[in-house]
C-alpha atoms as one frame of an Amber mdcrd trajectory, in Angstrom:
protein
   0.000   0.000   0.000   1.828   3.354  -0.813   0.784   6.619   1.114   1.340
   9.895  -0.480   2.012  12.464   1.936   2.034  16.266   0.731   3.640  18.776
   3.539   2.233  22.381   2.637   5.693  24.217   1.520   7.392  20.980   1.234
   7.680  18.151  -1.021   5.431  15.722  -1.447   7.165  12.414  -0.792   5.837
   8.387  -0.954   5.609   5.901   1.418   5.457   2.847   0.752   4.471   0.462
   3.695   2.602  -3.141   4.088  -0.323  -3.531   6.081  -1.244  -7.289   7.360
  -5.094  -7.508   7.527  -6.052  -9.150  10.913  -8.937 -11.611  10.478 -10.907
 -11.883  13.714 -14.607 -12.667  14.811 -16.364 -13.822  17.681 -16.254 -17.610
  18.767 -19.820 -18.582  18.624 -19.299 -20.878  22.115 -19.486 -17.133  23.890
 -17.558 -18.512  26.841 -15.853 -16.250  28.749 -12.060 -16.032  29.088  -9.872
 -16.754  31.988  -9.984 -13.880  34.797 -13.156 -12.979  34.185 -14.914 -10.686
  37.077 -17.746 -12.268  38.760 -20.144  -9.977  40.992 -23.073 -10.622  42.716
 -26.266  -9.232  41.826 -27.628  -8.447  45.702 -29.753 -11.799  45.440 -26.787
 -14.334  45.826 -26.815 -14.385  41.606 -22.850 -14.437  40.695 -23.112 -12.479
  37.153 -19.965 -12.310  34.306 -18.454  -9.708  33.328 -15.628  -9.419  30.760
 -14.994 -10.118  27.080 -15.237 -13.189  25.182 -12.700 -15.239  23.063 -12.185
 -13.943  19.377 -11.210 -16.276  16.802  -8.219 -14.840  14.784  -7.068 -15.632
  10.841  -7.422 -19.141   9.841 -10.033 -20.203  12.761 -12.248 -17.300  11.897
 -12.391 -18.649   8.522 -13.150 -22.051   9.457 -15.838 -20.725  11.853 -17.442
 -18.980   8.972 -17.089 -21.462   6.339 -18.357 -23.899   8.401 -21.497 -21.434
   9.620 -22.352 -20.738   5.728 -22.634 -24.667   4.875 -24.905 -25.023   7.699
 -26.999 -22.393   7.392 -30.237 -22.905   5.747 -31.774 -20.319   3.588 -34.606
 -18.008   5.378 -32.635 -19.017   8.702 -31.190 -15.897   8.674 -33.352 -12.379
   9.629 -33.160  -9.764   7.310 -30.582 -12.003   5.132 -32.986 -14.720   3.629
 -30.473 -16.205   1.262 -27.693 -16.416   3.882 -25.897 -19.859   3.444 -25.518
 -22.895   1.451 -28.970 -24.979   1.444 -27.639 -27.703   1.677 -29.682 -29.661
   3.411 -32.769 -29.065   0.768 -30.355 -31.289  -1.441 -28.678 -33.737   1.000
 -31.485 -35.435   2.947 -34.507 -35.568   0.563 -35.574 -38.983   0.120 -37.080
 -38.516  -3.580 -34.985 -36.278  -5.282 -31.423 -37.015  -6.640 -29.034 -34.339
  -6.995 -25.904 -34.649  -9.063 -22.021 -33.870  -7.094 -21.797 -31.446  -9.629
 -24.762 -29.118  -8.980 -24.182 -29.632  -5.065 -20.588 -28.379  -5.423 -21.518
 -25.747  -7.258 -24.074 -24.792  -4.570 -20.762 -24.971  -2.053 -18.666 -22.894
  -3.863 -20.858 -20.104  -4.948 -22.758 -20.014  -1.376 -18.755 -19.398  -0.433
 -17.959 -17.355  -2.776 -20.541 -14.704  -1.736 -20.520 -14.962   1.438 -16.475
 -15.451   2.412 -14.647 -12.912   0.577 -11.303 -13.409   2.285 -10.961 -17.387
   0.538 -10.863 -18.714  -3.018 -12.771 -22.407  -3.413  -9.985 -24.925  -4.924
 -12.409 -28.324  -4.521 -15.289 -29.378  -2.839 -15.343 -33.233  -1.551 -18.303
 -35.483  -0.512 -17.812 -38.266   1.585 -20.386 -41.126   2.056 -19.742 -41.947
   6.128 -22.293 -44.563   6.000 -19.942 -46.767   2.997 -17.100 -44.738   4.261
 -16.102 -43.755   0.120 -15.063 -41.057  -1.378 -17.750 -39.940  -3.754 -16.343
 -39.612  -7.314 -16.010 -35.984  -9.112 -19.245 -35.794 -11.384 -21.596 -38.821
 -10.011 -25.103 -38.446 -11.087 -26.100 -38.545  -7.883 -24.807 -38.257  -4.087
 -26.766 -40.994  -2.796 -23.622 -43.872  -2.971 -24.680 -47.270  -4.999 -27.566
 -48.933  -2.927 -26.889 -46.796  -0.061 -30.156 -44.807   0.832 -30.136 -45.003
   4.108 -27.519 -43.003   4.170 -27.504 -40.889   7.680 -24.288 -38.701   7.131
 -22.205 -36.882   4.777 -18.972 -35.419   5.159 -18.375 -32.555   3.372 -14.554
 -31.298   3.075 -14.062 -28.239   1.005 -10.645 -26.806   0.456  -9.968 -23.102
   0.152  -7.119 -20.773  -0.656  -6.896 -17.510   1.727  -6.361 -14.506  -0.578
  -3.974 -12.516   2.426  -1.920 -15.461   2.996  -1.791 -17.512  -0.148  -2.693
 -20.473   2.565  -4.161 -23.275   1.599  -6.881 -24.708   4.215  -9.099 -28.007
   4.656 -12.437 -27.945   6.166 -14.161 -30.900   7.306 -18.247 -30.329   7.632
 -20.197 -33.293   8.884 -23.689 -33.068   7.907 -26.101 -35.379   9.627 -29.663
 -36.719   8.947 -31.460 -36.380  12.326 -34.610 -38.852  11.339
């Protein structure tokens, strides 16, 4: 990033400096970090007071990665198409969905909503045949394999800041 910097009288001169963009958000377990002040609220209630844990760079990423894939459109107030949908295509019993249009549903959901990453490949994972589920398969539900009660989901990104290559794992699970 180069500065400009114009002294009335003076020359101008440039400088030319780097500036590291620090990733951080807010862990969504809210618990509270060491030395935090406890007080008493007159009624024998001990109430918390102090900050949170952040997560910084590469966990904040994962924590938001992971919160877009399972996030359900119209789960979100005031932001109705807020995450991936996945679950529309995962679960349903009648309908078939091909890896490809699924991926595609990862990456774009990513791409819109995590501008600090760059999608390199989406994987599926059949947990209940434990197989890999090949690039392009007509559908995700694995040969004979409808009862299928989890899906593993590992998508692997590219931060833009760092040139870092990450893997996250999202376990998606049928609950009847």
């Amino acid at each position: 990033m180069a500065l400009r910097r114009i002294t009335p009288g003076l020359t101008d001169t440039t400088l030319v400096t780097k500036k590291h963009k620090f990733y951080s958000d807010l862990d969504l377990n809210f618990l509270p970090k060491v030395g935090t002040v406890y007080d008493s609220d007159g009624a024998g209630n001990l109430l918390k007071h102090g900050d949170i844990y952040k997560k910084v760079d590469v966990a904040a990423i994962k924590q938001s990665i992971t919160t877009i894939l399972l996030t359900n459109e119209n789960e979100k107030p005031f932001k109705p198409k807020f995450g991936a949908n996945l679950r529309c295509f995962l679960f349903e019993s009648q309908a078939n969905y091909s890896e490809s249009i699924i991926s595609e549903r990862v990456r774009t959901s990513i791409e819109r909503y995590e501008p600090r990453v760059s999608v390199k490949d989406v994987i599926f994972t059949d947990l209940g045949v434990n197989k890999v589920i090949p690039s392009g398969a007509s559908s995700l539900i694995f040969w004979g394999s409808e009862s299928r009660y989890s899906l593993l989901v590992t998508v692997v990104v590219q931060i833009l800041n760092t040139q870092e290559t990450v893997s996250i794992d999202v376990n998606m699970n049928r609950l009847r």
